[in-house]
N, C-alpha and C positions, 0 to 999 in steps of 0.2 A: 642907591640901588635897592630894590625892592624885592625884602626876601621872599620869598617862595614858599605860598601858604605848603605846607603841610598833608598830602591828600591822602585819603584813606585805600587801602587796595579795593572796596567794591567803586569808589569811585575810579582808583584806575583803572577798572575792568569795563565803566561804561566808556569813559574818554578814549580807549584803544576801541571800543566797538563803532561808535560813531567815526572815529577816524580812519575804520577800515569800511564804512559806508560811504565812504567819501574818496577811498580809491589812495587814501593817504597812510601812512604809519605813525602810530603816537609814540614816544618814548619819554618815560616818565624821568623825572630829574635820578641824579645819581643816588641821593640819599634813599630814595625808593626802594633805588635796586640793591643796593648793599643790604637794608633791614630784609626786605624779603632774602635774599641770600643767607643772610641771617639767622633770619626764620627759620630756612630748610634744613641749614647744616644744624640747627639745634633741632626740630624734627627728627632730623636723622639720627642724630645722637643720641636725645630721647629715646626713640624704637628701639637702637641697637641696645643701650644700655637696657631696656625692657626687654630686650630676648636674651639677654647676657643673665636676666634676671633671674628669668622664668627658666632657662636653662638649669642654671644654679640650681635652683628651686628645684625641677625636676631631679637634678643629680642630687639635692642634699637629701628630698622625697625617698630614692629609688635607696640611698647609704641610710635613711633611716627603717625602711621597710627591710631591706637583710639583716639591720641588727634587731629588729624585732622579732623578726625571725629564728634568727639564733637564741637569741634572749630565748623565745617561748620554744623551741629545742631542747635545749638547757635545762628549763624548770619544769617541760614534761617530762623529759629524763628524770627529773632528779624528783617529781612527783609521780612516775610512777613507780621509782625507787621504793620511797617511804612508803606508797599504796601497798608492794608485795610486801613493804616488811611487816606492816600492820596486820594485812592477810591473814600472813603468818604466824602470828603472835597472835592473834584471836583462835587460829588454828588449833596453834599450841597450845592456848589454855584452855580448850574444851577438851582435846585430848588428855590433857592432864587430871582435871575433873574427873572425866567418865573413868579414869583408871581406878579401879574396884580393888587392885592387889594392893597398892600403895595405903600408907595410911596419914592421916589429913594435916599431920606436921611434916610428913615428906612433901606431898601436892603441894603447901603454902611457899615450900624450899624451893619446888622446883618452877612454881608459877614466877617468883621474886627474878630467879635466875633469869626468864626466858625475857622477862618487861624488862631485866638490866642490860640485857644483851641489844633486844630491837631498839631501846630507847636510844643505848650506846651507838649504833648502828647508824639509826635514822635523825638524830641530833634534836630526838621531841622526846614529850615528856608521854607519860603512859598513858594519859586521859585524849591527850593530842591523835596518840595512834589509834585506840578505842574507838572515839566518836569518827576517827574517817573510814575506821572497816566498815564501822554501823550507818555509815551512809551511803556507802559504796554498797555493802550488800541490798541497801536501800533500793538504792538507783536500780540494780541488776534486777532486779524484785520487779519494780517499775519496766522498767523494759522488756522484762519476759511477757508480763501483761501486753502492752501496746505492740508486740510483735505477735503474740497470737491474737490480738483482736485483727491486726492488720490482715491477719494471715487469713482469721475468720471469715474477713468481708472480701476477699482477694479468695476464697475457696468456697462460697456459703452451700450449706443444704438443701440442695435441691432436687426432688424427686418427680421423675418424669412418669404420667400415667397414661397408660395405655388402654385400648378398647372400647373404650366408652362409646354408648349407645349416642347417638347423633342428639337425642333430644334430652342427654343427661344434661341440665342446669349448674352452674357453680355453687348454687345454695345446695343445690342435690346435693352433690360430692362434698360438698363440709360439712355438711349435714350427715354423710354417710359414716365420717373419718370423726367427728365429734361424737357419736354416737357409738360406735364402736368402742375407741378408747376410752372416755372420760367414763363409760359403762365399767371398765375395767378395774377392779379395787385396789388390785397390785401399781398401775400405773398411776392411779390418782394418787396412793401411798411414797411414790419413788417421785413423784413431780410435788408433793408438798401444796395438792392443788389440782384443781384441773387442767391435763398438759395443755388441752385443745380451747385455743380460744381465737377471737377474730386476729392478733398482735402476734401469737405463736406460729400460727398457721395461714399464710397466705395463698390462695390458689388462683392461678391465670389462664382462663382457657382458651385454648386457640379457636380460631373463629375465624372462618373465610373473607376479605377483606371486602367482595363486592354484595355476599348475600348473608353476611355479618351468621352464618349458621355455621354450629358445633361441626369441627371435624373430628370429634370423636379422641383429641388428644389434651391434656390438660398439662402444667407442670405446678408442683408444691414447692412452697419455700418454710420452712421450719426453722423454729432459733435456736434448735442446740441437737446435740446426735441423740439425745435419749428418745426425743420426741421423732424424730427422723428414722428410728430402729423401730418404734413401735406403729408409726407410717405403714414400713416397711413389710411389718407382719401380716396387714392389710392384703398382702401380696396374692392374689388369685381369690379374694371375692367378691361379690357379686351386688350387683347396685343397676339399677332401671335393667334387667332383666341380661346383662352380662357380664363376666367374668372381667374385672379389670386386673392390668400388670401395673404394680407398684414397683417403678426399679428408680436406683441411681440415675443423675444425671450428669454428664458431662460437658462442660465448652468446646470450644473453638469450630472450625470447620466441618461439613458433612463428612470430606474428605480425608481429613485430619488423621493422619497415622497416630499420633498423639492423642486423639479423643479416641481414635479407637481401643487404642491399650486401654486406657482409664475406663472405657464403659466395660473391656473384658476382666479389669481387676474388678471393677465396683459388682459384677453379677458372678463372680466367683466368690465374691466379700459376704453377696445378701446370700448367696445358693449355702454356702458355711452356714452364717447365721441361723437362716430356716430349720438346715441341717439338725446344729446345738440345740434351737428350741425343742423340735420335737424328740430328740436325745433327751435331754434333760424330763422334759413329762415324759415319756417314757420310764428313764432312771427312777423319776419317783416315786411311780407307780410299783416299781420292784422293790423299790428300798419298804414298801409300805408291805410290800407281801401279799400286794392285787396281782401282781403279774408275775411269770413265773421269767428265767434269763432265755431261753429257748422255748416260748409259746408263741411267740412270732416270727413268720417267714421273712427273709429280705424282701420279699416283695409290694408286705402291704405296711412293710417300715419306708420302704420309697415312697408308696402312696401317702402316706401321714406327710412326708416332705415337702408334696406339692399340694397341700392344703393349707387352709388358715392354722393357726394355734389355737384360735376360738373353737373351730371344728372337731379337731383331733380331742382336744378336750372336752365336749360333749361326746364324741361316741365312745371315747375310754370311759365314759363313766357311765352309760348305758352297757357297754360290753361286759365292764365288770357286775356291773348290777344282773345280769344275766348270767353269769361265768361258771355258777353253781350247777345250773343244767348241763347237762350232759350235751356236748359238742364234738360232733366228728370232724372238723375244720374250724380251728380258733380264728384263722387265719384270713378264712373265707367269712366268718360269720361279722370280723370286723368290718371287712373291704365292703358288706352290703348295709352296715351301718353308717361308714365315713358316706357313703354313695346317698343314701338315705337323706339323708341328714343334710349334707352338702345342697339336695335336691330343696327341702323344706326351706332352707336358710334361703334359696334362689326364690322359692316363692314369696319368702316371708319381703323380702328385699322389694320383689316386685310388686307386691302387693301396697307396701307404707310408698313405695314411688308413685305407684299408682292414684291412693289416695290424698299422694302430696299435687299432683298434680293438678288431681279434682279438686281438691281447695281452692290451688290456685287459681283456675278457672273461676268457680263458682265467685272467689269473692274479684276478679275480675269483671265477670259478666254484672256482676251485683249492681245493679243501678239506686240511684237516692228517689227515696216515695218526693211526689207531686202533690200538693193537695188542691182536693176539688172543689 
């Protein structure tokens, strides 16, 4: 008898197909069927033991992630423990220090005391608690910084101006607010520098979308409040032949109950400040013994309020320069100088706009020579 070659399962997968084209059934010798049987029960076994695995696995994953858990519980506990006592113990030795009544063999007594007690306490040595206050104040140091920068860019300084003549330029208006401050000695003195530069002072003007022309509204971006306050001052003068509003600006919706408040604190915030400034020139002109405490009426101390600072401070020093004559109305003779004055500074404005303009034309128009 002749054994029975051996056949591989793709060969019995073609021998059962050809024999079911043929309307017939193949069935392969027994030894076939028992290995494939075989096969599958260890297959199967295989898989189940793989998910019996992977199970495992996931449960012994899930029992080592709670005790890591716990673990790092534990040793937060027990390291913010040792953080306060260190705290503490830095606390206590600068208070001990600054103690002026003690004298400097008690302080060494009572410094000794305070590192045997936290050391005893926190199970480190004194250098150990030391350097982690001194890092820990570190960090907090660090952190205060990166939360007011966040906070910085999450809030920035922006001031919305209003009025502008339809053909004022963005070079106009930086040119207006550059010229103004960095003119100013006090503020070049308090900025360490010129406040107003291209980097400091950003300006966007708004501009209709289909005939790309001014609508008369701009908004500024400034990098810090000092230069933002002195913007500010800016507040009611005049540039291409009208009166601009310098105020605060606020986010969110037109509708915005929430911008509304903020824009009603921020023009209560600048109306104060205005206020202070011309308080103060004012004040110093008393304290110098130009001005007397009741030579001026509330009325034309209003009017100083809604003028520039630059203003106020040329006509107080025409007033005074005048003050020696004989005046039947201090009050009245100022209000026709702020007025005065106010008027010149409108011309003088339109006049350098005027001739900025003609510049720019002229070297526009300016064509290059041909030769003949």
């Amino acid at each position: 008898m002749v054994a029975a070659t051996k056949k591989s399962r793709a060969n019995i997968r073609r021998l059962q197909k050809r024999a079911e084209a043929r309307g017939e059934t193949y069935i392969p010798p027994e030894y076939h069927v028992d290995r494939i049987k075989n096969d599958e029960m260890k297959s199967a076994t295989a898989t189940k033991s793989e998910m019996n695995a992977t199970q495992s696995s996931k449960d012994g994953q899930r029992a080592k992630r709670k005790a890591d858990e716990v673990t790092k519980a534990v040793t937060t506990s027990c390291s913010n423990a040792v953080l306060e006592i260190a705290m503490k113990l830095q606390s206590d030795l600068e208070t001990i220090e600054s103690n002026k009544t003690t004298n400097a063999k008690e302080r060494r007594r009572a410094k000794k005391k305070a590192q045997a007690v936290a050391s005893e306490e926190s199970k480190c040595t004194v250098e150990e608690l030391m350097e982690l206050a001194a890092a820990a104040k570190a960090n907090a140091t660090s952190s205060a910084k990166k939360t007011a920068e966040k906070k910085e860019k999450r809030d920035p300084y922006i001031l919305f101006i209003g009025q502008l003549a339809y053909t004022t330029t963005k070079q106009m208006l930086f040119e207006h607010f550059e010229t103004k401050i960095n003119n100013d000695v006090d503020n070049i003195a308090s900025s360490k520098g010129k406040p107003v530069t291209t980097e400091s002072l950003q300006i966007r003007l708004l501009t209709d979308k289909k005939t790309k022309k001014s609508k008369g509204m701009a908004f500024l971006e400034v990098s810090n409040p000092e230069l933002m306050y002195q913007c500010l001052s800016l507040h009611r003068t005049a540039i291409d032949g009208r009166r601009i509003n310098v105020e605060r600006s606020a986010g969110g919706g037109k509708s915005s109950e929430a911008r509304k408040t903020k824009i009603a604190s921020y023009r209560k915030e600048q109306t104060d400040y205005m206020s202070s400034t011309v308080d103060k020139i004012l004040a110093e002109y008393r304290e110098k013994g130009e001005l007397e405490a009741d030579e001026l009426d509330e009325g034309v101390i209003s009017l100083c309020k809604r003028h520039s600072a630059a203003t106020i401070e040329s006509s107080l020093a025409e007033y005074v320069e005048a003050r020696g004559n004989q005046m039947d109305n201090p009050s009245a003779y100022l209000t026709h100088i702020i007025g005065r004055i106010a008027t010149n500074a409108d011309e003088y404005d339109n006049a350098a706009s005027a001739a900025g303009k003609e510049k720019k034309k002229t070297h526009t128009n300016k064509r290059p020579r041909t030769e003949t």
